[in-house]
C-alpha positions, 0 to 999 in steps of 0.5 A, a space after each residue: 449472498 454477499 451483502 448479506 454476509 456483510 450485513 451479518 459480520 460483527 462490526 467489532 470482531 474481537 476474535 475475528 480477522 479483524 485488524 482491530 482485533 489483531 491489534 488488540 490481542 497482539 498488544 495483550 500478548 506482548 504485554 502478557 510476555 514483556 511482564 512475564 520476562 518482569 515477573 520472573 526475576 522479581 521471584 528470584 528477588 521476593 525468594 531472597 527477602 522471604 529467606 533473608 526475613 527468617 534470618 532476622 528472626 532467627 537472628 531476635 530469637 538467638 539475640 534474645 536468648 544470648 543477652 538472657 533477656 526473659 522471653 515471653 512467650 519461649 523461644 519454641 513459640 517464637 520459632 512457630 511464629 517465624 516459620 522456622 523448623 530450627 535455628 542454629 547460631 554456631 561461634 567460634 570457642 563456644 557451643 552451638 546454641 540450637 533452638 528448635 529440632 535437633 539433627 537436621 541434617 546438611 545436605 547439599 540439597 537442602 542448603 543455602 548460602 542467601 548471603 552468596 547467592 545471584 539474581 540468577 540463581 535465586 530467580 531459578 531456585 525460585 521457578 523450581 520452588 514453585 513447579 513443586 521442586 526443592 527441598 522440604 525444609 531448606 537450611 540456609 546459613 549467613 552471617 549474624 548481623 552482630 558477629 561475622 565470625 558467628 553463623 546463623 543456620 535456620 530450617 525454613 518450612 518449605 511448603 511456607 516459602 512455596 506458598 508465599 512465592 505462588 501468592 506473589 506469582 498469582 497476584 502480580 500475574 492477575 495485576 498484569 492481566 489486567 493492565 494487558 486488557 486495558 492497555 489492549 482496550 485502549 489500544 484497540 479503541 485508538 487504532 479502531 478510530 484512526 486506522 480501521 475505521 478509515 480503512 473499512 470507510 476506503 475499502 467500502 466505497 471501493 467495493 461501492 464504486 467497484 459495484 455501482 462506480 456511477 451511484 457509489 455513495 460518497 458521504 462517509 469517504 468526503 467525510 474521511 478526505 475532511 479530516 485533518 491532514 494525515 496518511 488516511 485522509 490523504 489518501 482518502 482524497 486521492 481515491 475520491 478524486 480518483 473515482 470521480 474522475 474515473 466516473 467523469 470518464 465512464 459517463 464520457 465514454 458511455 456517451 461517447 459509446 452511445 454516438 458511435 452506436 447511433 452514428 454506425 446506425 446512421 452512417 450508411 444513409 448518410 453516405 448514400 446522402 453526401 454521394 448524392 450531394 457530391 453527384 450534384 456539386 460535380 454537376 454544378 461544376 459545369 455550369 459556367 456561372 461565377 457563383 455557382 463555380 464559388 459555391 461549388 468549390 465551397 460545398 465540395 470541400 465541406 461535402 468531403 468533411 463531412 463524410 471523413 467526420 462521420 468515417 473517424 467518428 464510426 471507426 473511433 467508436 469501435 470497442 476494442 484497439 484497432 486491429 493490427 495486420 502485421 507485414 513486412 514494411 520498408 518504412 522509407 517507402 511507407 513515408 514517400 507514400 504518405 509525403 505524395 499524398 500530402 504534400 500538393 504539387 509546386 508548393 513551398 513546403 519541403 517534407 524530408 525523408 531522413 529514414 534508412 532505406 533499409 529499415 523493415 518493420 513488422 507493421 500494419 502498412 495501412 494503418 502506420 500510412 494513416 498516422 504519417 499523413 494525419 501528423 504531416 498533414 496537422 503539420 502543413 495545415 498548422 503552417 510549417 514550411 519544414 517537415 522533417 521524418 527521422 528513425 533511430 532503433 535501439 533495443 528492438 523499438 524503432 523511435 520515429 520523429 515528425 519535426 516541423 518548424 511552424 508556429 507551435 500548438 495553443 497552450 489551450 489545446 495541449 491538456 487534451 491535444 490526444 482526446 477526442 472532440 476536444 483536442 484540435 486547433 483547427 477551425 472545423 477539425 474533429 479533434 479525432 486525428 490524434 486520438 486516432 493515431 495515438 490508439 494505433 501506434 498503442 496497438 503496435 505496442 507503443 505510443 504516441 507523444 508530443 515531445 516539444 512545442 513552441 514558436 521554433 517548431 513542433 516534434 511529435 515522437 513515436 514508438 513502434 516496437 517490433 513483433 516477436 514474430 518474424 516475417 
């Protein structure tokens, strides 16, 4: 149902939830109100000329007429022609010279002074004009051009005034439409290319790869990481290399998976085999032959490799973290254990115990026992002659170091030093010690690193972080 859903879905959702189509009416938004805001005080700009325009007329009209210049056609035509209602010319000693209707009244609804009139002002006489509102014949006075002592009073035709600033609104409204269209088009198209469509090519191998992660198809994300470098191809090419590590690791961990499946099958005829392969070494042990003594004391060591490989191996295998069963453990005590074990008899290494007595510890007794002796023996096996296990705690995790003065891991082994098969240094080591170890400090909740090594020695530290439980 789902890939049939997405088999359906438009791939240009202009009205859909696509970021394509966001952006695109986003921009035709923004646009629509950036011109509105543009718009507006042109209105009141256009409504001041309109009106300054009547004036000129008025202004031929009474010029005309005072210089008795003959008029042809008459001044009733002309005043039709400039769509005025009636032109006054009032000057001082001399009676008005009125053309047009007499008796239209002043109010202080219908009059108008253009020439002490502000943007503001005018912007709002307009947005009313054109919501229906005014005066039906507005009387505006100025000054005459020739006289500033002389006044021009014109009755305009309202309804004409009206009908000149809904053509200017309607045009500029339709021009702006369409700029905010093609603007938002193109707009659409660039981020459509450069952004979306890299991010439908991210988001479709992550849902491959989420589905299928071993036979995700690749083709259009190697495409994306080729591309000239920016934020999208970068991180194109950090979620390829990602998910082909990720893949390599799936693949390794199914083969890994795969072994431990065959060898727990295996591992109890195996045990029943290298029982029986010890039985006959101790045998042999007590045959006074001097070969059969070398080779004795060679079959037993490598019969007793054998067998704790095929253990790791089982016991690493196992799905899930190690379990943790949780004591009360005097960690001083727990390392005297451990050193016992691997530290032989009248030998030259010296292992110093610097943990407090008094340290308890929440922990697994068993499983904290197997980290200390595989640390301490890596340490002694590597050639140290100085061991040294030390604690501190602070803010409820106890950090545990294992120092050692032997010559210091290869170079070549520390990339992998906690993988298993791959991290050993040893001639015949497993490589599942530190793997192991690591994975069950990381079931006590905390890990297990290397800190320093090199020709003065190895440290490896530890964080055992106390349960909320109390014992």
């Amino acid at each position: 149902m789902n890939a049939l859903k997405r088999l359906k879905r438009p791939r240009f959702a202009l009205f859909g939830d696509s970021l394509s189509g966001r952006v695109l009416w986003f921009t035709v938004s923004v646009i629509l109100f950036m011109e509105l805001v543009v718009i507006t005080p042109g209105l009141g700009i256009e409504r001041h000329n309109w009106l300054a325009e009547r004036i000129t007329h008025a202004y031929l009209v009474t010029y005309s007429i005072q210089t008795g210049c003959p008029t042809e056609p008459p001044p009733q035509t002309l005043l039709a022609l400039t769509d005025n209602e009636q032109i006054s010319l009032l000057r001082p000693n001399l009676p008005p010279l009125v053309i047009g209707q007499p008796g239209i009244p002043l109010t202080a609804g219908n009059a108008v002074s253009i020439s002490g009139e502000t943007l503001g002002y005018s912007t709002w006489r307009a947005v009313v004009r054109l919501a229906g509102g005014g005066a039906p014949i507005p009387l505006i006075s100025a000054p005459a051009p020739d006289n500033s002592n002389a006044t021009l009073r014109v009755a305009v035709n309202g309804a004409a005034l009206t009908a000149y600033l809904r053509a200017y609104a309607l045009h500029t409204l339709t021009i702006t439409v369409i700029v905010a269209l093609i603007t938002g088009l193109l707009v659409y198209s660039v981020l459509d290319r450069l952004l979306v469509r890299p991010m439908r090519i991210i988001t479709s191998s992550i849902r491959n790869f989420r589905e299928a992660p071993e036979q995700a198809n690749q083709s259009d994300l190697a495409w994306l990481a080729e591309r000239p470098e920016d934020d999208i191809s970068s991180a194109a090419r950090e979620l390829k290399t990602m998910q082909d590590e990720l893949r390599t690791a799936l693949w390794r961990n199914a083969r890994l998976a795969a072994v431990g499946t065959s060898v727990a099958k295996l591992a109890h005829d195996l045990r029943n085999i290298l029982s029986t392969a010890v039985m006959v070494a101790d045998r042999l042990q007590s045959i006074p032959d001097p070969a059969v003594q070398r080779a004795t004391r060679t079959l037993i060591p490598a019969v007793d490799r054998a067998a704790q490989l095929v253990t790791r191996t089982v016991e690493f295998a196992r799905e899930g973290p190690p379990p943790v069963n949780r004591t009360a453990v005097t960690l001083a005590e727990l390392i005297d254990e451990a050193i016992l074990v691997v530290q032989p008899d009248e030998t030259a290494i010296h292992i110093k115990n610097l943990v407090p007595a008094s340290l308890v510890l929440p922990l697994d007794r068993a499983q904290i026992f197997r980290v200390l002796a595989n640390l301490l023996r890596n340490a002694v096996d590597a050639g140290a002659h100085h061991i040294t296990v030390s604690a501190q705690t602070q803010n409820g995790v106890t950090r545990m170091h294992v120092a050692d003065d032997g010559p210091g891991l290869p170079l070549r082994v520390l990339d992998n030093l906690f993988k298993p098969f791959t991290g050993t240094s040893r001639h015949g080591g497993s490589g599942l010690g530190l793997a192991i170890a690591r994975d069950i400090i990381r079931a006590h909740g905390g890990d297990l690193v290397l800190e320093q090594t090199g020709p003065r020695g190895t440290v490896f530290g530890m964080d055992l972080a106390i349960s909320d439980t109390q014992l």
